[in-house]
N, C-alpha and C positions, 0 to 999 in steps of 0.2 A: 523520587526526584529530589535535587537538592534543593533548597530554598534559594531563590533567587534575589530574595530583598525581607528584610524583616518587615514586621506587622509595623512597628515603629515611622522605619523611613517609609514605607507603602501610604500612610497616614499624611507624613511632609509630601508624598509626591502629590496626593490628592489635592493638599490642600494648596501646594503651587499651582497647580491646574486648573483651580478653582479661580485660583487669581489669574489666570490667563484664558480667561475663556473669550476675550476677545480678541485671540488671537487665534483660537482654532485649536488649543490645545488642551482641550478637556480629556478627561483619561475615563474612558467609559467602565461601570461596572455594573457586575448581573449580583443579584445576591445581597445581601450583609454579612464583607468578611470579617472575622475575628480573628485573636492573637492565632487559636487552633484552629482556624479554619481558611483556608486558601481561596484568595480571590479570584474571582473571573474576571478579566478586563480585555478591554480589542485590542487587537498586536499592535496596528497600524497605528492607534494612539501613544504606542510608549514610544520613549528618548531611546535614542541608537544606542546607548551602553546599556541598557537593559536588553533590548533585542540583541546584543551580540551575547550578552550573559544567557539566554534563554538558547540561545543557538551551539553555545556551547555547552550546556547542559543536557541538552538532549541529541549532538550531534547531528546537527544539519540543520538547514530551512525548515521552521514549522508549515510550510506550508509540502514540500518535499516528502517529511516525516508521516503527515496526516495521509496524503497522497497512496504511500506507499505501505501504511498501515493500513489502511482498508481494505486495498487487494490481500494483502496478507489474513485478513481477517477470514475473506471468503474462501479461500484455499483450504482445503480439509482433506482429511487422508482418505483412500479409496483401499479396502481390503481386496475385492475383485479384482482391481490392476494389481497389488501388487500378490494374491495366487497367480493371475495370469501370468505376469512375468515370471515368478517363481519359476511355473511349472510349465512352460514354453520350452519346446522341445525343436530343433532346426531339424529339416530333414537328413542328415547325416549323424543324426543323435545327440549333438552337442547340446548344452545350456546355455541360456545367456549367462555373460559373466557378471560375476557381482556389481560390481560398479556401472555397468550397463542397464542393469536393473532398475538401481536407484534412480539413474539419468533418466529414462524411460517413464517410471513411478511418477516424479513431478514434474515431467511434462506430463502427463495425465490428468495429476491435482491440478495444475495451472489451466488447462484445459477445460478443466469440469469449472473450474472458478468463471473463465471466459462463459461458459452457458449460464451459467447462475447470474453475470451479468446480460448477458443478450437477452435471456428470455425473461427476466425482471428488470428490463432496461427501465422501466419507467419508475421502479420502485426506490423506495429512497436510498439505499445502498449505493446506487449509481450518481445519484443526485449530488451524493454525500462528497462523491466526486468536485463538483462544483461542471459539469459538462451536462451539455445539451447532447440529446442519442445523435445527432450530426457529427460525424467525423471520428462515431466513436472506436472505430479501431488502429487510429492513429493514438486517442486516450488510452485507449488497451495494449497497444504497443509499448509506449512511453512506463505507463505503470510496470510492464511486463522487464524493461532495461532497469527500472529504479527497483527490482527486487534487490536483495540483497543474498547475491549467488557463494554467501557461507551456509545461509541458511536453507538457499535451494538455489543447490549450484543445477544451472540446465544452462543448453545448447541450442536454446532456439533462437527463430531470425529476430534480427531487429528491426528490419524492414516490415511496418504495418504490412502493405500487399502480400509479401513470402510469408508472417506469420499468420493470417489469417488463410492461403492456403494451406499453409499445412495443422492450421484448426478444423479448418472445411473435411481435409481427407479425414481429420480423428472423427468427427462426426459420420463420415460414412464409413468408415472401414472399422473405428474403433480402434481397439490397445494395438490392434498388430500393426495400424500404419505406421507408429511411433518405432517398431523395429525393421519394417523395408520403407518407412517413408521418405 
């Protein structure tokens, strides 16, 4: 990550902060940073040119980024789908084709990520979220549109209701609903 502010100015910012703290603009920090050691401080505390530097640094809303890194965390590859897709056979003999494969594969991973949060909904992974398990397949929706479909291009719904049926059918039917589902 690049550096967003030297150790030097991060010091003046403190210490302007210091002198406004009756106005509400203290700059909160976890830790004791050093020259080599990067600070931790609350977002909502820093000046707008900082947060746009930070936003351009890491490409988007830090809170977007976090969002969409944590689903990404739980998604993991599945060898079982992807033999089953491999080696799925239509009844006319054909193959799936290649790229139908893949498309198939990570609706699968995305899938099993969706279990991993439903059945450890209470655990912190879900938390990490910032969401209450109410309404949570509108959050599983939302997170599911903010993938980033270079890295897993898929075709599923955007609509919470349509994607959590056709979660429901993977759950009963398994890999093959993803190819007549």
């Amino acid at each position: 990550m690049p550096e967003i502010m030297s150790y030097t100015n991060y010091e003046h910012a403190v210490k302007r902060a210091k002198k406004q703290t009756d106005t509400g603009k203290k700059v909160y920090t976890i830790g004791h940073p050093g020259p080599d050691k990067p600070a931790m401080v609350c977002y909502e505390k820093l000046d707008q040119d900082i947060k746009v530097l930070i936003s351009t640094a890491i490409g988007g809303s830090p809170y977007v980024i976090a969002k969409r890194n944590l689903i990404e965390r739980i998604i993991t590859s599945d060898s079982k789908a992807a033999d089953f897709f491999f080696d799925y056979t239509f009844d006319d003999g054909g193959h799936i084709k290649e790229d139908k494969q893949k498309e198939y594969l990570i609706h699968a991973w995305i899938f099993n990520a969706f279990t991993e949060i439903l059945h450890n909904g209470k655990s912190m992974s879900y938390k990490h979220l910032g969401k209450s398990l109410g309404g949570i397949w509108e959050h599983i929706s939302e997170a599911v549109n903010e993938l980033d479909t270079l890295v897993y291009p898929h075709k599923l719904p955007d609509h919470p209701r349509r994607l959590r049926s056709k979660y429901e059918k993977y759950v009963d039917y398994g890999f093959e609903s993803l190819i007549h589902g």
